[in-house]
C-alpha positions, 0 to 999 in steps of 0.5 A: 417742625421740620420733620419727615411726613413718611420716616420721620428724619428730623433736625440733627445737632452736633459742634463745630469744632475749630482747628484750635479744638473748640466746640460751638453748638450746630444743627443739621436741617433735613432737605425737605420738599413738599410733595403730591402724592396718593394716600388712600386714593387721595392726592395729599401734599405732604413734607418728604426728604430727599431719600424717601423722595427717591425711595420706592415706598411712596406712589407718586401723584398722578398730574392733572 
């Protein structure tokens, strides 16, 4: 699933709604990358969006 490792933030859906008024189904997919990053003094790879990639609530992975 495309689902945010820290907040959660998941696919969004909604319409396309053209100029003569008509709704046809869409989806909003969350930029997601994958990461490393020291949980619990392990480096772990996991799934971030890009707000909490540039957030401060996360302890970057040190490289090696």
């Amino acid at each position: 699933m495309r689902v945010c490792d820290i907040c959660g933030k998941g696919t969004t859906f909604g319409h396309n709604v053209s100029h003569s008024n008509r709704k046809t189904n869409r989806k909003w997919l969350p930029n997601l990358q994958y990461k490393k990053i020291n949980i619990d003094g392990a480096e772990t790879r996991v799934r971030l969006c890009t707000r909490c990639l540039r957030s401060k609530t996360k302890i970057k992975a040190k490289k090696s």
